[in-house]
C-alpha positions, 0 to 999 in steps of 0.5 A: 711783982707782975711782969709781961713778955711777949714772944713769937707763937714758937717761943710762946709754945716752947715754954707752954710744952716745958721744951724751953725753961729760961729766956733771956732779955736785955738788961735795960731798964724794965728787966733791973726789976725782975725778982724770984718768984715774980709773975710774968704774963706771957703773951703770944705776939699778934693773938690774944692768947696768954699764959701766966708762968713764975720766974725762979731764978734770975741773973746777970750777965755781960753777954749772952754767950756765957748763959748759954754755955752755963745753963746750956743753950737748948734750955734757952733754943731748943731747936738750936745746932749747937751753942754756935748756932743759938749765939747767932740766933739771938744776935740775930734779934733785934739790938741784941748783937749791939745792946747786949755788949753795952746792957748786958742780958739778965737771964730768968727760969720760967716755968708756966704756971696756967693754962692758955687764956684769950 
């Protein structure tokens, strides 16, 4: 299956560079689907510009702390401090902080699979 994920331009290069190799969402409704090796088309926000990468791992959790602990969280904010500064972060993104106790997050391993397009 083919998905699409569109990310801000630093999030976008993060995981062009291999800096950044799990993202993680909200588990609502679009998310439930995602699989191993599915495609995910990677769209930079407010260009034209994209990339295609496979998802190699997937996961639930019930909030977006315990990933970050597992996984380590400079796999999912390379700039992050510490564990509590990348908590902050994505409490800070939109719903996150109030969706993500009731949804939960699913978390993927993406690794890019083509060069930037237009």
């Amino acid at each position: 299956m083919t998905h699409s994920l569109s990310l801000d331009h630093k999030y976008f290069i993060q995981i062009y560079n291999g800096e950044k190799d799990y993202e993680m969402c909200l588990y609502d409704e679009q998310r439930q689907y995602y699989e191993d090796n599915d495609i995910i088309v990677v769209n930079e926000k407010e260009t034209c510009r994209f990339y295609t990468a496979i998802i190699t791992r997937v996961q639930y959790f019930e909030y977006i702390n315990k990933p970050l602990e597992v996984y380590g969280f400079q796999h999912f904010l390379p700039d992050a401090k510490d564990l509590t500064d990348a908590i902050e972060t994505y409490e800070k993104f939109p719903r996150y902080a109030e969706k993500g106790r009731e949804l939960g997050v699913l978390i993927f391993k993406i690794t890019r699979i083509s060069d930037i397009s237009e």
